[in-house]
C-alpha positions in Angstrom: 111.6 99.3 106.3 112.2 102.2 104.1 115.6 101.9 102.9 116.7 98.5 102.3 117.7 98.8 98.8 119.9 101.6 99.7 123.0 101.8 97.2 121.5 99.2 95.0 121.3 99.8 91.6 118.2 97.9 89.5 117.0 98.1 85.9 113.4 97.1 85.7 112.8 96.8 82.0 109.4 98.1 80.5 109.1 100.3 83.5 107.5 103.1 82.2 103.9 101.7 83.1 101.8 99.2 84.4 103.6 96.6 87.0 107.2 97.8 85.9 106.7 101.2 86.8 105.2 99.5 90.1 108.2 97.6 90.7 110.4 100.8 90.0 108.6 103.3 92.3 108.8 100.7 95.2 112.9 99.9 94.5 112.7 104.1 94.5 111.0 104.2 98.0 113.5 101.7 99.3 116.7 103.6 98.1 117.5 102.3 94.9 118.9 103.9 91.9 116.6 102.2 89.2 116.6 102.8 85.9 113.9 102.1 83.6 113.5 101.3 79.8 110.6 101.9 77.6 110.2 102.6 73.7 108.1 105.7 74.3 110.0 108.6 75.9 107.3 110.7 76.8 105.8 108.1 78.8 109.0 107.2 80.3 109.6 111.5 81.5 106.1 110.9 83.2 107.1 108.1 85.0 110.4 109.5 86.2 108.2 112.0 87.3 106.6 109.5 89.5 110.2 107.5 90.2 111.5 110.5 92.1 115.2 111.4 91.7 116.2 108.0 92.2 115.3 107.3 88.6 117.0 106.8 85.2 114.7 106.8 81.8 116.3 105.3 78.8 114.4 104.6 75.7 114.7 101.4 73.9 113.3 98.2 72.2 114.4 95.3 73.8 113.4 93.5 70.7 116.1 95.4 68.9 119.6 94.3 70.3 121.4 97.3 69.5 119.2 99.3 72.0 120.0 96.7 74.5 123.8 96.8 74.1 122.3 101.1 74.5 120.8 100.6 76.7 123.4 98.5 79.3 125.9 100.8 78.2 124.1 103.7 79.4 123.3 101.8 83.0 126.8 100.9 83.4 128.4 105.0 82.7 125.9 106.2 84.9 125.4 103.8 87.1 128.4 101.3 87.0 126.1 98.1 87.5 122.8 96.5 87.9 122.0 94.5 91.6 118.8 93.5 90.2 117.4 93.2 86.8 113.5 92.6 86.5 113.0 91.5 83.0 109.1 93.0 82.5 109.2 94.6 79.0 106.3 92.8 77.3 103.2 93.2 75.3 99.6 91.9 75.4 98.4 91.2 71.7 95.4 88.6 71.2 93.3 87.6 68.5 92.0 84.0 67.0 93.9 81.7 65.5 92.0 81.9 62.0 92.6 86.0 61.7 96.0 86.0 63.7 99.0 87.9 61.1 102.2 87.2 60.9 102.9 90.7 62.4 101.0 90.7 65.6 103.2 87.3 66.3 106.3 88.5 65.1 105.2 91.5 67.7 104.6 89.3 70.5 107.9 86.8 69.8 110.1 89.4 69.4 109.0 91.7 72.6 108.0 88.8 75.2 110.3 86.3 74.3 113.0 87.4 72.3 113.5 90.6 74.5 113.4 88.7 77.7 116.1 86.4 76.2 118.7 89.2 75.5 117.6 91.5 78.3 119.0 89.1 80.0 122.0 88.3 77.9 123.2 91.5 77.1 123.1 92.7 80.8 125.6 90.0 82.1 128.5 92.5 81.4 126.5 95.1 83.7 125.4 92.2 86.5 127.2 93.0 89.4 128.3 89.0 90.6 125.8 87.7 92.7 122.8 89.8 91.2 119.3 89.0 91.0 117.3 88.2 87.7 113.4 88.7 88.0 111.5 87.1 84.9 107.7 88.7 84.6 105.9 86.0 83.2 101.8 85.3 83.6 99.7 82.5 85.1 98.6 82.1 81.7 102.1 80.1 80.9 99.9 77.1 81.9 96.8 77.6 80.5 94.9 77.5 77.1 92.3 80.5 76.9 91.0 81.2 73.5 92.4 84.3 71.9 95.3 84.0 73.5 98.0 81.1 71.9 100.9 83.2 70.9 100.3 85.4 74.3 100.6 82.3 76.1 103.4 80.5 74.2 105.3 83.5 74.9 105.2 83.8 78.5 105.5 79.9 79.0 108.9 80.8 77.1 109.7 83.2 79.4 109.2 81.0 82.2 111.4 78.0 80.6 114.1 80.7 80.0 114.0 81.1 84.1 114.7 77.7 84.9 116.7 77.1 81.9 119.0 80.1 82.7 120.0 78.5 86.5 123.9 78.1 86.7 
């Protein structure tokens, strides 16, 4: 099966660890050109490292637009377009309601939500026609587990945002 992906060109975005780095190495294995995004570039050089020559690091927030716009640009001069985007960038901050700050949800929004929205967005330019979209979300989307309500909210968002963004 090795080589099905063979000159396809995929963005997998917080791929610098956990199941995006996953999803990377096995585009990698099955001939892809996939680049990755992460806001740590150390950790991002380790996992290209793992990625294989196949791989692409570019460092970015995709809470912070302008590193998206960055980021797509960069995809697009080295790679001309994206077959598949996998929207995984996301964070994993929980805490009780009482003793839960502004700035661990403005964290969560803004990386889980807000970034899946204009990873999305900002990538159409780069989408070659007929591409795929993977949205990461949880199985929490549908459940309520204590410590977890703005975790939750988010990824439910995330999965509206795949059924919502259907043409």
């Amino acid at each position: 099966m090795a080589g099905k992906l063979k000159d396809k060109v995929a963005v997998v975005t917080g791929g610098s660890s956990g199941i995006g780095l996953g999803i990377a190495k096995r585009f990698a294995e099955e001939g892809a050109k996939v680049a990755i995004t992460g806001r740590n570039q150390a950790t991002i050089d380790k996992a290209l490292k793992e990625i294989g020559p196949n791989g692409l690091g570019v460092q970015g927030d995709v809470a912070k637009l302008d590193d998206l716009t960055r980021i797509y640009q960069t995809v697009e001069k080295r790679l001309g377009r994206i077959d598949t985007l996998v929207v995984n960038a996301g964070v994993y901050v929980l805490g009780p309601l009482t003793a839960f700050t502004e700035e661990q949800f403005d964290k969560v929004s803004d990386i889980n939500f807000k970034g899946a929205f204009f990873s999305v967005q900002k990538a159409l330019p780069v989408l070659k026609d007929g591409a795929s979209v993977v949205l990461i979300s949880s199985t929490v989307n549908q459940k309520g587990i204590p410590n977890h309500a703005a975790y939750s909210a988010t990824k439910a968002a995330v999965r509206s945002l795949a059924r919502s963004f259907l043409r």
